[in-house]
Backbone as CSV, one residue per row, in Angstrom:
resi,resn,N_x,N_y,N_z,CA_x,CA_y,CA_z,C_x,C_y,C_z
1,UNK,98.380,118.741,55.230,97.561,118.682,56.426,98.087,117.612,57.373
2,UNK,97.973,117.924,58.275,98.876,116.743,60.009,97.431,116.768,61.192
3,UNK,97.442,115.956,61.250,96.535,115.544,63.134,97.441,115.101,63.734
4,UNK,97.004,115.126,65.120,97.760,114.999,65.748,97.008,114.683,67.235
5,UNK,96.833,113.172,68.001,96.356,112.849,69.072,96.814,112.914,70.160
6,UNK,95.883,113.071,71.047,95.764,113.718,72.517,94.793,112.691,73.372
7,UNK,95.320,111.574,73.641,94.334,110.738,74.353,94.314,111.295,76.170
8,UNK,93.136,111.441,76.431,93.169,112.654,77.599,92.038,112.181,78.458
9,UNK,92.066,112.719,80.039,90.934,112.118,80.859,91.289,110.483,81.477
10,UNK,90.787,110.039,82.664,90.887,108.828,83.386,90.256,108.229,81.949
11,UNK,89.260,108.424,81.340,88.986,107.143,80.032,89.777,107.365,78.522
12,UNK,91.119,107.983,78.736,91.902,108.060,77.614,91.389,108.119,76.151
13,UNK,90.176,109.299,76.260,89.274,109.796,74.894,90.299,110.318,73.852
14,UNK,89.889,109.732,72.932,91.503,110.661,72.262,90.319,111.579,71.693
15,UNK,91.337,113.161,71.753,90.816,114.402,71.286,91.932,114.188,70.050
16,UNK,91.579,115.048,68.945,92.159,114.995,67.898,92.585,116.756,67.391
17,UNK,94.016,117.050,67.132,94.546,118.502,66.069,94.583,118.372,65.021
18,UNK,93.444,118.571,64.229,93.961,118.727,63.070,94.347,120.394,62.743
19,UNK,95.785,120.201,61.574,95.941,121.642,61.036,96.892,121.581,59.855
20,UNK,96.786,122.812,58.966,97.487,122.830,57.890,98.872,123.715,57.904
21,UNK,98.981,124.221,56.768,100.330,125.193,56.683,99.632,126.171,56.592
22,UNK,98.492,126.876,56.695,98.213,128.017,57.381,97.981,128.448,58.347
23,UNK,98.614,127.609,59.538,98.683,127.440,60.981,97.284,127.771,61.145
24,UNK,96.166,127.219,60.695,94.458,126.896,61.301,94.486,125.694,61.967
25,UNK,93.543,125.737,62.903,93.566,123.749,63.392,92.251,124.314,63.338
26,UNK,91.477,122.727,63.738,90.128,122.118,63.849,90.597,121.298,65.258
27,UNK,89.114,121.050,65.922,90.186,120.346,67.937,88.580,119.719,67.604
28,UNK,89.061,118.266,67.665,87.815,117.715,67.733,88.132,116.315,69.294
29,UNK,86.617,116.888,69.492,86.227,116.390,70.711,87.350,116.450,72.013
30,UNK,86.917,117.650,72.787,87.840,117.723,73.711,87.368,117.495,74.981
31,UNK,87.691,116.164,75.169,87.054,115.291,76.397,87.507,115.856,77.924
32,UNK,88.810,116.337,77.640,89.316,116.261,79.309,90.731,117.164,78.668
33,UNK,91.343,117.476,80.409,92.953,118.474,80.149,92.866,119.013,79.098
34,UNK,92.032,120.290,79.033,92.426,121.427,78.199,93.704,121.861,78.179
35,UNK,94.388,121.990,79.344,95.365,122.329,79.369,96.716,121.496,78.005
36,UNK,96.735,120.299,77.861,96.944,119.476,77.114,97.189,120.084,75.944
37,UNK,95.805,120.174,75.223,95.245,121.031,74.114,95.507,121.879,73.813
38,UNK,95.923,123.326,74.934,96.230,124.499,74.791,97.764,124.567,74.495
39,UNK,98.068,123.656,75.585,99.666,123.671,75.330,100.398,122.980,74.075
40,UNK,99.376,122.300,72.747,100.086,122.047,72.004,99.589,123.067,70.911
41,UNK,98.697,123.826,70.629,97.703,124.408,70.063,99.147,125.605,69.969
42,UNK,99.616,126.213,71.619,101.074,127.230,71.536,101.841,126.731,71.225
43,UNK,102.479,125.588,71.207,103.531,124.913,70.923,103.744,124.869,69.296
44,UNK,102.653,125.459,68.693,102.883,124.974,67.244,102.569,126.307,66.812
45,UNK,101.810,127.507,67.578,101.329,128.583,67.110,100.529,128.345,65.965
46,UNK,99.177,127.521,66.196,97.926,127.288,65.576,96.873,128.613,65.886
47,UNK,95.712,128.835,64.724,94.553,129.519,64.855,93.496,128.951,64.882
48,UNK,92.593,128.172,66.248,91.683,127.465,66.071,90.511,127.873,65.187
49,UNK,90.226,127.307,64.260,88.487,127.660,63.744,87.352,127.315,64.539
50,UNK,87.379,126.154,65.131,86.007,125.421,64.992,86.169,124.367,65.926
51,UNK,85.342,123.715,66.951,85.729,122.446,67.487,84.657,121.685,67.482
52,UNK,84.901,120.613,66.848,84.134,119.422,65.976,83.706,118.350,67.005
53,UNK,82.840,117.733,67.367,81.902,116.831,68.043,81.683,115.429,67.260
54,UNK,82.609,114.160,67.488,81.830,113.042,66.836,80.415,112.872,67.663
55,UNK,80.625,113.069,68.661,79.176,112.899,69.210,79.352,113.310,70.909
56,UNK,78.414,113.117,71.820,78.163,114.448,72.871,78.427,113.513,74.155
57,UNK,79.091,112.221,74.208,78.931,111.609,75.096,80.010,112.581,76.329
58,UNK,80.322,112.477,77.347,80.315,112.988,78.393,82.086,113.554,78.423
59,UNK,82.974,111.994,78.020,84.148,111.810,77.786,84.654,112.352,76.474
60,UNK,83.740,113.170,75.630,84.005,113.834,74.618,84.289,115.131,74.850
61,UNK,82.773,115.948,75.640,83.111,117.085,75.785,83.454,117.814,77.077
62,UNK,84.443,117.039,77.962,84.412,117.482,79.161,85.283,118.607,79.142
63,UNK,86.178,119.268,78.106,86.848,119.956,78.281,86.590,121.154,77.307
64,UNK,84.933,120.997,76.811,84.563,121.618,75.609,84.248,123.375,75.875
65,UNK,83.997,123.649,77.677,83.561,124.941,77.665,84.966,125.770,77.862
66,UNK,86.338,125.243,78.601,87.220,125.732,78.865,87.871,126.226,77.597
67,UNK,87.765,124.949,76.103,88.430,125.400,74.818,87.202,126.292,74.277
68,UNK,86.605,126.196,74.227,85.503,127.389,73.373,85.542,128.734,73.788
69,UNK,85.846,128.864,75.404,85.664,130.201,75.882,87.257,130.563,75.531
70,UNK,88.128,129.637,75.747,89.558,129.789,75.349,89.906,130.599,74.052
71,UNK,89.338,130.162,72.831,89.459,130.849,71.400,88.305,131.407,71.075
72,UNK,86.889,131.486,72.057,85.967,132.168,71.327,85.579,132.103,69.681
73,UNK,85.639,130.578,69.791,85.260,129.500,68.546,83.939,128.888,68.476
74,UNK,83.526,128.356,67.591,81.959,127.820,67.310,82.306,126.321,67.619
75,UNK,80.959,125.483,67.914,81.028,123.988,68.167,80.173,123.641,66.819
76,UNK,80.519,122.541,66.866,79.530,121.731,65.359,79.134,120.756,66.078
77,UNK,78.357,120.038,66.168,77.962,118.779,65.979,76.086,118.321,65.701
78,UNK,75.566,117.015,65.628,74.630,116.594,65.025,73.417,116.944,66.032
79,UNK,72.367,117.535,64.724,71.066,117.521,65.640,70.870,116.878,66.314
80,UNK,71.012,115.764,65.948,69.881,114.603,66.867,70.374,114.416,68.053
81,UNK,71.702,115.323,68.698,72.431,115.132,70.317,72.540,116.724,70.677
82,UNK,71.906,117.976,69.788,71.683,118.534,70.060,71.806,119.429,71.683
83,UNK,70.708,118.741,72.413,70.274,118.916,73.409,71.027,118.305,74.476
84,UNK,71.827,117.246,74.098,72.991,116.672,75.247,73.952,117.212,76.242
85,UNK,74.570,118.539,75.145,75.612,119.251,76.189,74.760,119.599,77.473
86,UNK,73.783,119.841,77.444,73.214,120.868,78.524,72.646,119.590,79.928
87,UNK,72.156,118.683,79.433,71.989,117.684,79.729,72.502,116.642,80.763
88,UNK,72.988,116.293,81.625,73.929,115.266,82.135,73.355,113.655,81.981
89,UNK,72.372,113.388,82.070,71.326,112.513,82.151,71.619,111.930,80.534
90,UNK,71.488,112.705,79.782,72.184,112.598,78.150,73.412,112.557,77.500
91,UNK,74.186,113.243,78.158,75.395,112.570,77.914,76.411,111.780,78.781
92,UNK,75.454,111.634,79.677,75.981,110.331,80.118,76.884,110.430,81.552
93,UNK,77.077,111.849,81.736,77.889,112.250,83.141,77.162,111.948,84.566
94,UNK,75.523,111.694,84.254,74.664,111.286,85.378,74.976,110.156,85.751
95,UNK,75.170,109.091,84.541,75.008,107.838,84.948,76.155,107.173,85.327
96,UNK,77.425,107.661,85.765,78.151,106.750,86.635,78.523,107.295,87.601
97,UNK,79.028,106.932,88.368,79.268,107.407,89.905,80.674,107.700,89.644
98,UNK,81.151,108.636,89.870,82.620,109.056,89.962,82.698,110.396,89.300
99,UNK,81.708,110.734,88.440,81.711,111.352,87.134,81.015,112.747,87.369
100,UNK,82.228,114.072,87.372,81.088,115.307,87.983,80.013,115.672,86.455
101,UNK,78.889,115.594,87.237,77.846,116.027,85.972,78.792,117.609,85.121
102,UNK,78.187,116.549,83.894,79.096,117.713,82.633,77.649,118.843,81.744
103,UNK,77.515,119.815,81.859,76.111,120.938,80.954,77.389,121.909,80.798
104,UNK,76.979,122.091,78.988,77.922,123.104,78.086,76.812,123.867,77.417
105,UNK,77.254,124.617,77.366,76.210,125.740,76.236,76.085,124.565,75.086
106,UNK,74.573,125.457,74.532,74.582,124.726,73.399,75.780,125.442,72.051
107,UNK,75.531,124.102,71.313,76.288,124.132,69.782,76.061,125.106,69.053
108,UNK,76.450,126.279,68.390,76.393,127.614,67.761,75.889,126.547,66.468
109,UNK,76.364,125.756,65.707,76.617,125.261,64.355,76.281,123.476,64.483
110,UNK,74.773,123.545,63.908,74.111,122.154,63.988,74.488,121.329,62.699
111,UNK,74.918,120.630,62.193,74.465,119.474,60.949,73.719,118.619,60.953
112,UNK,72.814,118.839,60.182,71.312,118.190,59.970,71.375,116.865,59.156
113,UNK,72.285,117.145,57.634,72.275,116.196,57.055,74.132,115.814,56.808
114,UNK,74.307,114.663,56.133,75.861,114.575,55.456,76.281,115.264,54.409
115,UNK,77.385,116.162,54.246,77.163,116.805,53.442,79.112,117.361,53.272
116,UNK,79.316,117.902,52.135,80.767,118.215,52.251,80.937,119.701,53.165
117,UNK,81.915,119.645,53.666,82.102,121.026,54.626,83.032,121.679,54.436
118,UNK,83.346,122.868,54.681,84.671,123.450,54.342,84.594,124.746,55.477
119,UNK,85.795,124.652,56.209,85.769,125.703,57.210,87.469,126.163,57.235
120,UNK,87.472,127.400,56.662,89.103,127.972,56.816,89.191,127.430,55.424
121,UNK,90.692,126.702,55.598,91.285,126.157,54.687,90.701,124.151,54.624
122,UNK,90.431,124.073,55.258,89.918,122.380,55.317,88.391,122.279,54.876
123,UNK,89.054,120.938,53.905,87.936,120.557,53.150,87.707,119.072,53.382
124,UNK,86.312,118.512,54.471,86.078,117.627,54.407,84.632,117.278,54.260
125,UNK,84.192,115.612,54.457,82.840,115.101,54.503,82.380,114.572,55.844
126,UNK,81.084,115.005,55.472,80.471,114.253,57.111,80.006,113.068,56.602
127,UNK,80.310,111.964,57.646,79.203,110.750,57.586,78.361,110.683,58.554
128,UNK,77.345,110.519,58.933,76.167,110.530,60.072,76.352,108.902,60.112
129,UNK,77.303,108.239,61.185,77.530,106.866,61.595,77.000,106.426,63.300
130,UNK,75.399,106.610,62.975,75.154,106.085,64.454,75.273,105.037,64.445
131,UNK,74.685,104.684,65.747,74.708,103.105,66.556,75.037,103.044,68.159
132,UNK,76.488,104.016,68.101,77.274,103.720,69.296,76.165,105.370,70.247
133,UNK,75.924,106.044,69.228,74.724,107.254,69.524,73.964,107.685,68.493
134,UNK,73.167,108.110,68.620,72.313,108.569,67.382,72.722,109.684,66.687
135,UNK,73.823,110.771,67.044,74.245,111.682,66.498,75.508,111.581,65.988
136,UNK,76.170,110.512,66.118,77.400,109.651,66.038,77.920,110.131,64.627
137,UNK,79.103,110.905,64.412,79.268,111.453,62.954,80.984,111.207,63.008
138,UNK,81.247,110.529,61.868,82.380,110.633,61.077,83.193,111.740,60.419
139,UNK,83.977,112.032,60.252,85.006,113.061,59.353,85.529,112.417,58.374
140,UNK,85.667,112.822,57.615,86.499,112.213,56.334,87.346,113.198,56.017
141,UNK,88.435,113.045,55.573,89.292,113.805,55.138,90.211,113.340,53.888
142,UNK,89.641,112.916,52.262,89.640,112.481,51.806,91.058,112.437,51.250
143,UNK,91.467,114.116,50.951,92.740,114.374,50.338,93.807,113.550,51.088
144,UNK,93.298,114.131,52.153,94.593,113.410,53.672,94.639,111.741,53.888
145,UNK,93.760,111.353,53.301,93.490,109.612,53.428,93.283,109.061,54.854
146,UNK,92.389,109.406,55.958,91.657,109.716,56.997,90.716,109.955,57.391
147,UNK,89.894,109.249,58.466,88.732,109.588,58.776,88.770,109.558,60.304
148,UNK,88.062,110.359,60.987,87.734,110.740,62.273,86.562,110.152,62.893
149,UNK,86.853,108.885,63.337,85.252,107.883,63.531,84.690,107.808,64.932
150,UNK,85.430,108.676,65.984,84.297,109.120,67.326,84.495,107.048,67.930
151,UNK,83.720,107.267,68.024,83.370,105.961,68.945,82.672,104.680,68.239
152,UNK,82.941,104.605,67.223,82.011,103.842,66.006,83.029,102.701,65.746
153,UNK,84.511,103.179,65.280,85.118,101.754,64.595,86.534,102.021,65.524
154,UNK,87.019,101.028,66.459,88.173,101.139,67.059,89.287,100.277,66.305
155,UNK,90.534,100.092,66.531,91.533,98.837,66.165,90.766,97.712,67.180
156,UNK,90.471,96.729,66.244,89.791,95.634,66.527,89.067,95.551,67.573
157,UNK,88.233,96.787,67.370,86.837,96.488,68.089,85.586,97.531,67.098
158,UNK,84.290,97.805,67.715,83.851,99.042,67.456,82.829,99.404,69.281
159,UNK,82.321,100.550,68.709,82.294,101.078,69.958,80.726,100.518,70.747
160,UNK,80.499,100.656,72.283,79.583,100.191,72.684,78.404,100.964,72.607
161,UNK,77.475,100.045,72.839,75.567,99.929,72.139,74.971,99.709,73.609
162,UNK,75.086,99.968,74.843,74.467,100.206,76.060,74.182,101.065,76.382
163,UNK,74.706,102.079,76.248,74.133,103.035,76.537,72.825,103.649,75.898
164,UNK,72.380,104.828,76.658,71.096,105.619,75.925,71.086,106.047,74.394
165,UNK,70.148,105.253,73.457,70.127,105.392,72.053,71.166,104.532,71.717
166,UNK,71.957,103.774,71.911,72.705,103.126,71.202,71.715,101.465,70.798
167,UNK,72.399,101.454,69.389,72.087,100.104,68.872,73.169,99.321,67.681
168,UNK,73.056,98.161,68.300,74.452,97.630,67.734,73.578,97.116,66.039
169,UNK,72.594,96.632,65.738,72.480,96.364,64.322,73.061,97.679,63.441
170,UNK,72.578,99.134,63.894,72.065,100.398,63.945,74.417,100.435,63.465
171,UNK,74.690,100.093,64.111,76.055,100.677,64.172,76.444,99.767,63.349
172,UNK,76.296,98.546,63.177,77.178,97.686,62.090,76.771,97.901,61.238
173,UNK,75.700,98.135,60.616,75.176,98.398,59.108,76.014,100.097,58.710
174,UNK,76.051,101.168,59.788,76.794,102.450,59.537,78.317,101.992,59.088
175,UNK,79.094,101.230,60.152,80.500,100.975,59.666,80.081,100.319,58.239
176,UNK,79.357,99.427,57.706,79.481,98.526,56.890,79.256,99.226,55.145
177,UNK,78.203,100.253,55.878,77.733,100.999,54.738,78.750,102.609,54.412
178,UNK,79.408,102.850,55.515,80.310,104.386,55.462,80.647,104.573,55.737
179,UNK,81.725,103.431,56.287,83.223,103.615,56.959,83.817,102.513,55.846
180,UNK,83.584,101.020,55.601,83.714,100.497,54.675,83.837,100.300,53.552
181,UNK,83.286,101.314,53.004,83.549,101.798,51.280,84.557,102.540,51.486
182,UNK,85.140,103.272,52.117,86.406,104.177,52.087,87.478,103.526,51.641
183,UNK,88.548,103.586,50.879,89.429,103.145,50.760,90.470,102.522,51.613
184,UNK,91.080,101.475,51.241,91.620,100.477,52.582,93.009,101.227,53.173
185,UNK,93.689,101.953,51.998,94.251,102.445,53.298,94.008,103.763,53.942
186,UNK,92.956,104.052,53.266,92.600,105.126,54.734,92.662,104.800,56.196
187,UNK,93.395,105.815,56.928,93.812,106.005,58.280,92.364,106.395,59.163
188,UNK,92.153,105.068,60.055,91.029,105.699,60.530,91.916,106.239,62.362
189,UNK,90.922,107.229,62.934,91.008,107.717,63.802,90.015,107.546,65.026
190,UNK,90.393,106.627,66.345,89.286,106.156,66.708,88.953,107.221,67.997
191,UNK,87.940,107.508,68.751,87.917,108.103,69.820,88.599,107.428,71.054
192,UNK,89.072,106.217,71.266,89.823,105.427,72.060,90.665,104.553,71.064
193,UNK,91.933,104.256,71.826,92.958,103.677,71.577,93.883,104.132,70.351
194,UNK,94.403,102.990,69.717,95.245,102.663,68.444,94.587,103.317,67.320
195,UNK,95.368,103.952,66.476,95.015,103.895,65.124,95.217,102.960,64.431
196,UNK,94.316,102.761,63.080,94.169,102.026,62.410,94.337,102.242,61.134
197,UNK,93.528,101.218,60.070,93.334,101.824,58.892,91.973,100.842,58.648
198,UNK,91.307,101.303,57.610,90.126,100.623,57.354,90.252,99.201,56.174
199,UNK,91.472,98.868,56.070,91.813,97.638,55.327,91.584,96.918,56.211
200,UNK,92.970,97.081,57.233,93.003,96.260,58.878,91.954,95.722,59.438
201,UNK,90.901,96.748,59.443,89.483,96.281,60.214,88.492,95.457,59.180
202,UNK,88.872,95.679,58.155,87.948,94.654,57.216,88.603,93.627,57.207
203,UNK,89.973,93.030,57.089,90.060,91.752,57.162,90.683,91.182,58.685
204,UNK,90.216,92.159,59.705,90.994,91.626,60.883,89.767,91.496,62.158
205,UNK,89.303,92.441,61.924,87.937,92.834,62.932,87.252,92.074,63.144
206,UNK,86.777,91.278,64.599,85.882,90.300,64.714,84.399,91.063,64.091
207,UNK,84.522,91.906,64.768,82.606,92.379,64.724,82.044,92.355,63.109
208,UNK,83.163,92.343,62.498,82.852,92.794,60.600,82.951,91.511,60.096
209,UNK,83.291,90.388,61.158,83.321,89.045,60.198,82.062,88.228,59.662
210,UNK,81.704,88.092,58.571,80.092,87.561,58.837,80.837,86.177,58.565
C-alpha cells in the first residue's frame, strides 16, 4: 500500500491517495484543484472507492462535489459534522472574507462510532479525535505504519481550537489518548504541512510537553 500527498488550495490542505496493487485508491479530503487529484488518480490508472473526510471544515471539502460527481463514489465521514457540507456557516466558508461559501450534498456513508473498516481491498481503523472539531476522525492504517490525522496533530504543532466546536483540552486529551499509543514510528499524516511520525511529536512537540 503507497499514499501519496497533494497539498492543494491558497491554505495548502494536504488531500491525501491512498492505493494498493489493485490499482483501488481511497482520496481523502479533497480541499481544492480537483484537477490535481484527477490528474494523478490517471497518471497511475487508479479505481477510486470512497472519499474519506477527517472532518468537514471548508479547506477540506472544497473540491469534494467535483471528485464525487467525477467517479460517482460515496463520502464517509462523522455524524456529529454531518450537517456541515450543506452548511457554510458550519464549515466555516461563511466566516472569512475571501472565501466563496462551500454546500455539498450530504455524506451517502455516516460513522457513528470507532470501529475497524474495510472498503475494497483496504483495511483500516477509525479514531474519533476531536478538539480541532467535533467530528474530527483519524485513519489508521496499521499494516502500513500510518495514520491520517486531519487537523489534530501537525509536525510540531497540533491543530487550532477557535473555531466553531473546537476545544483545545477536548483535543489534547484525543492526541494523548489515540494518536499517542500508536507506535512511535508510525508515519503520521497531517492535514497541513510536513509529515511526521508519532515518536517525533512525543518527544519534540511543545503542546505534548507537560
Amino acid at each position: 500500500m503507497e499514499w501519496f500527498q497533494l497539498p492543494l488550495g491558497p491554505m495548502q490542505t494536504n488531500a491525501y491517495i491512498v492505493y494498493n496493487d489493485h490499482q483501488e485508491c481511497l482520496i481523502i479530503d479533497p480541499g481544492e484543484e480537483a484537477q490535481k487529484i484527477k490528474s494523478f488518480i490517471k497518471q497511475k490508472e487508479l479505481n477510486p472507492l470512497g472519499i474519506l473526510l477527517t472532518h468537514a471544515h471548508f479547506d477540506h471539502i472544497g473540491a469534494l462535489e467535483e471528485i464525487r460527481n467525477e467517479y460517482h463514489i460515496e463520502v464517509y465521514m462523522h455524524i456529529q459534522e454531518k450537517s456541515w457540507l450543506g452548511k457554510p456557516e458550519k464549515n466555516g466558508s461563511a466566516l472569512f472574507q475571501g472565501i466563496k461559501p462551500i454546500v455539498a450534498s450530504a455524506a451517502e456513508q455516516i460513522w457513528e462510532r470507532e470501529s475497524s473498516v474495510e472498503i475494497g481491498h483496504f483495511s483500516f481503523e477509525l479514531l474519533h479525535t476531536p478538539g480541532h472539531s467535533p467530528g474530527s476522525m483519524s485513519f489508521y492504517f496499521k499494516e502500513s505504519s500510518f495514520v491520517i490525522a486531519g487537523d489534530a496533530l501537525f509536525n510540531g504543532s497540533i491543530g487550532r481550537t477557535d473555531l466553531p466546536g473546537g476545544n483545545m483540552d477536548e483535543l489534547i486529551k484525543s492526541i494523548n489518548t489515540k494518536l499517542m499509543t500508536l507506535d512511535d514510528q508510525t508515519y503520521v499524516l497531517p492535514g497541513h504541512g510536513l509529515t511526521t511520525t508519532i515518536g517525533t511529536e512525543r518527544l519534540n512537540n511543545p503542546f505534548l510537553q507537560s
